[in-house]
C-alpha positions in Angstrom: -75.7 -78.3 -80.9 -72.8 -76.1 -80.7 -72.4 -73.0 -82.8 -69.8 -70.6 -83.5 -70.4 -67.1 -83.4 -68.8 -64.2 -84.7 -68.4 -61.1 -83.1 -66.6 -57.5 -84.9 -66.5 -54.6 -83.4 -67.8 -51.1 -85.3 -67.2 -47.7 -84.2 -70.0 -47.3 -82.0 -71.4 -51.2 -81.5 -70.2 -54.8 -81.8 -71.7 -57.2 -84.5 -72.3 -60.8 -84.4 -73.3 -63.3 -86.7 -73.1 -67.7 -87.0 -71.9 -68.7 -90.3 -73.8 -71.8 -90.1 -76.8 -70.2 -89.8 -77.1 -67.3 -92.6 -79.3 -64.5 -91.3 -79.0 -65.4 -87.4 -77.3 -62.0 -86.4 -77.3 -59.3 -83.4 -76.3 -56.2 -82.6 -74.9 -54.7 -78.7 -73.6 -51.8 -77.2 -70.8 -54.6 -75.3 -69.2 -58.1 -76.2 -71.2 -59.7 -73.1 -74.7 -57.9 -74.6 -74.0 -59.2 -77.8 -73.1 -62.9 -76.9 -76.7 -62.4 -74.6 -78.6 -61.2 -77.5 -77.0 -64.0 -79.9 -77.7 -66.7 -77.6 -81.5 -65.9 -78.2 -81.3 -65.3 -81.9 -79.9 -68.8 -82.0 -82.6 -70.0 -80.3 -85.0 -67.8 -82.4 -83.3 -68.8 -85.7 -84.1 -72.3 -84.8 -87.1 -72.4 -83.4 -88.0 -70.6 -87.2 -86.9 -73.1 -89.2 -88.1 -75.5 -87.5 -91.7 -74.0 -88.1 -91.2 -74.4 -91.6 -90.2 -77.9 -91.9 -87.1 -76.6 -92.9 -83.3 -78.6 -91.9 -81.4 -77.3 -88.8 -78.0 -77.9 -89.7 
């Protein structure tokens, strides 16, 4: 499946989060750290609800 990601930038950091996936977020000091870092809280975020029996949408 195919996500799409959100990234902001703060002062100090960027931000990114999936809509479709409430709670799936990361934090890096650069746009390519962040995408890095979502890549495996997607993974993470999946692999967690799939543990629970709960639906991966």
């Amino acid at each position: 499946m195919r996500y799409a990601i959100v990234i902001e930038k703060g002062e100090n950091s960027y931000g990114a989060y999936v809509p479709d996936l409430p709670g799936c977020v990361a934090v890096g000091e650069t746009v390519e750290k962040v995408r890095t870092l979502m890549q495996e809280a997607i993974i993470f975020h999946l692999e967690g609800l799939e543990i629970e029996g709960l639906p991966i949408r």
